[in-house]
C-alpha positions, 0 to 999 in steps of 0.5 A: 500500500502506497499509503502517501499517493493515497493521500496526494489522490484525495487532495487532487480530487479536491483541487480537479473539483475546485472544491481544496481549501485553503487558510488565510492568516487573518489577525483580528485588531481590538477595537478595529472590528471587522477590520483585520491583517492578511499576512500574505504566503510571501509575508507581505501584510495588507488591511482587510475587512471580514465579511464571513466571520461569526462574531455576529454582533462584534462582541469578540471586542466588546469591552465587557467581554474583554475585563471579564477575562482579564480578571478571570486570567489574572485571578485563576490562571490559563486553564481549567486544569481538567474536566469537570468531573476531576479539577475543570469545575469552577465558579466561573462554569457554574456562573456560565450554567446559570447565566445560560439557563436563564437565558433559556427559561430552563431548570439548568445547562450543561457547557461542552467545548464546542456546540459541534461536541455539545450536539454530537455528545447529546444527540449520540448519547439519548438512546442510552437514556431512551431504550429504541429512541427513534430520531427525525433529523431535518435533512439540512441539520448540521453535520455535528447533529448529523454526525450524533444522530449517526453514532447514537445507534438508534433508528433515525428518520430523515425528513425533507427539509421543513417538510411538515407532512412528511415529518408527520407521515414518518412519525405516523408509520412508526410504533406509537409506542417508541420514544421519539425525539425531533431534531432541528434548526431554527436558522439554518446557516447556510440559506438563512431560512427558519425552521416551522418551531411551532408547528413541530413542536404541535407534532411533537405534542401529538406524536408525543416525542421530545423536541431538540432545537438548535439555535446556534445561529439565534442565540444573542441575536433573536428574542427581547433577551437574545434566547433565540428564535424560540424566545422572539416567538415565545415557544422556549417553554415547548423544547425540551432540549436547546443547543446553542454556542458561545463563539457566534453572536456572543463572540467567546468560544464554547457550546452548551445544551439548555434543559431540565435539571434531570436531563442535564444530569443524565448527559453529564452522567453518561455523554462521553464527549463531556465526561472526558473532555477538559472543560473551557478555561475559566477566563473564556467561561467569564467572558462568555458569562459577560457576554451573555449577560450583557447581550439580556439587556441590549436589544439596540445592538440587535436591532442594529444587526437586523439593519445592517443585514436589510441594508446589504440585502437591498443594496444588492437587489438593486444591482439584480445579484442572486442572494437568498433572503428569508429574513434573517441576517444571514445574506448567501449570494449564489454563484453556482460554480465552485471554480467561479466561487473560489475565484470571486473570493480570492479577488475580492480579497487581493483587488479590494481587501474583502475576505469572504470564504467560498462555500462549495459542497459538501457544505452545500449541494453542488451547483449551490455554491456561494459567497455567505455573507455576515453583516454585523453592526460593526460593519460601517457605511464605507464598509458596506459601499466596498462591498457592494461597489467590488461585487458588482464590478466582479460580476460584470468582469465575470459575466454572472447572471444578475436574477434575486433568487426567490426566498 
């Protein structure tokens, strides 16, 4: 076995598709957000401003965010010194858990390092507390829902996406008997739509199965608190299970799931991804915690998110560019093409120093591929007018069709 041609063959599928990625070395400037320096492979350095990034609401800058973690630094250190059942439990966790379920309107919450391990390590392990579980997962969930639902071991139906009467036709050919649980998003990352919540929660009231929501993309910037899409509707008191993270809207790093005191318990107990994973350091748990906090009481910074995603949006339908709008503040402009897509990319970044990753398959299906813009209330007027004035010239230099795209 020539196991480095091997290798070389797999990245060259990649590069013949069009589909290889590559990392560009940003680094971020506090209290320049979105502005940034791309160090080029030559070493050259030039000024860039960040159209892709999840620091929704730019409060990876916000000063309350950055003294919660220099004092949780300066008082406790770097690390956690462990997981949470040895060392990694400090007040800073525990102030975390109860600053999220309140978030939430639930008894307790359970921190992981990362949403992706939070979905994965929740999801993997509810079949070991429900004896023949059988899970109906959206057809477009995260791969980290996915990739749990995959490992559980249980039945799983995968439903089309919002797709209410084939959710209730698979629920229906199933054993009224069997534990059930319902999976989904409420903003679905890659075209910005939301998910039926209300209407799946009825059919989970009626089919008498659990419902687990994730808000990834929702939480901090949805809702009168910022609780997400099921706070702004008022339905948080109809999921049983919330996920939601820590390193979007509220700019920190982290995941973490939202419930009842017994559920929490039971994944902590049995959910390997948490029992033997070092818990987040504490100052990134402070920070979080600032965040969150601070995020309760700030409906302006929402507001002015939601308008600056509205001005893009406007912008760019009136020069007839293809983008996907469903309301929400996520703005994907459809290219179709991964080779045009990377190459749209990559001169928007060296010609007008605006980095935007392309988004090709398996991330999205093939002939989908885009540009997945994140406006954010940090993003100013010049900003915005870059943008716009570098997409129109390009896609007149590359002769793109110019028709919205139906939401």
């Amino acid at each position: 076995m020539d196991y480095s041609a091997h290798i070389d063959a797999a990245l060259q599928r990649l590069h013949d598709e069009g589909r290889y990625r590559t990392f560009i070395d940003i680094e971020r400037k506090r209290g320049n957000f979105p502005h940034a320096t791309w160090t080029k492979p030559d070493g050259s350095e030039q000024p860039v401003t960040v159209w892709c990034g999840n620091d929704y609401l730019g409060m990876g800058q916000h000063p309350v965010v950055l003294q919660a973690m220099h004092e949780a630094i300066d008082a406790t250190g770097a690390g956690s010194g462990g997981t949470r059942n040895i060392s990694g439990t400090t007040v800073y966790h525990k102030r975390l858990e109860a600053e999220l379920a309140d978030l939430h309107g639930k008894e307790a919450a359970l921190l992981f390092t990362s949403a992706y391990i939070a979905n994965d390590a929740t999801l993997s392990t509810l079949p070991k507390l429900f004896p023949g579980l059988i899970t109906y997962s959206d057809e477009l969930n995260h791969a980290s829902m996915i990739e749990g639902i995959r490992r559980n071991g249980g039945a799983k139906r995968v439903f089309k996406h919002n797709d209410l009467a084939d959710l209730r036709a698979k629920l229906e050919a199933d054993d009224p008997e069997a534990p059930k649980l319902i999976a989904f998003e409420s903003v679905y990352s890659m075209d910005g739509d939301f998910g039926p919540i209300e209407a799946i929660c009825d059919l989970a009231d009626e089919f008498n199965a659990l419902t687990y929501l994730d808000e990834v993309h929702a939480v901090g910037m949805y809702g009168p608190r910022g609780g997400g899409v099921a706070e702004r509707d008022g339905l948080m008191h109809r999921l049983d299970i919330i996920n939601g993270t820590l390193g979007k809207a509220y700019g920190v790093h982290g995941g973490y799931i939202a419930a009842s005191e017994k559920m929490c318990d039971a994944i902590r107990s049995y959910a390997p991804g948490f029992i033997f994973t070092t818990s987040i350091p504490p100052a990134v748990a402070a920070g979080a915690a600032a965040s969150v906090r601070h995020l309760k009481t700030d409906q302006a910074l929402r507001d002015k998110h939601q308008t600056q995603a509205k001005i893009l949006k406007t912008r760019l339908r009136a020069l007839g560019l293809p983008f996907i709008d469903h309301g929400s503040h996520i703005v994907p402009v459809i290219v179709g093409n991964p080779v045009h897509t990377k190459m749209i990319s990559d001169m928007l970044l060296e010609d007008h120093g605006i980095y935007v990753q392309p988004i090709n398959f398996p991330t999205v299906p093939r002939g989908t591929e885009r540009l997945r813009f994140t406006p954010s209330p940090v993003h100013g007027p010049d900003e915005m007018d870059r943008l716009v004035r570098g997409l129109d010239a390009l896609w007149s230099h590359c002769a793109l069709n110019r028709a919205e795209l139906s939401a």
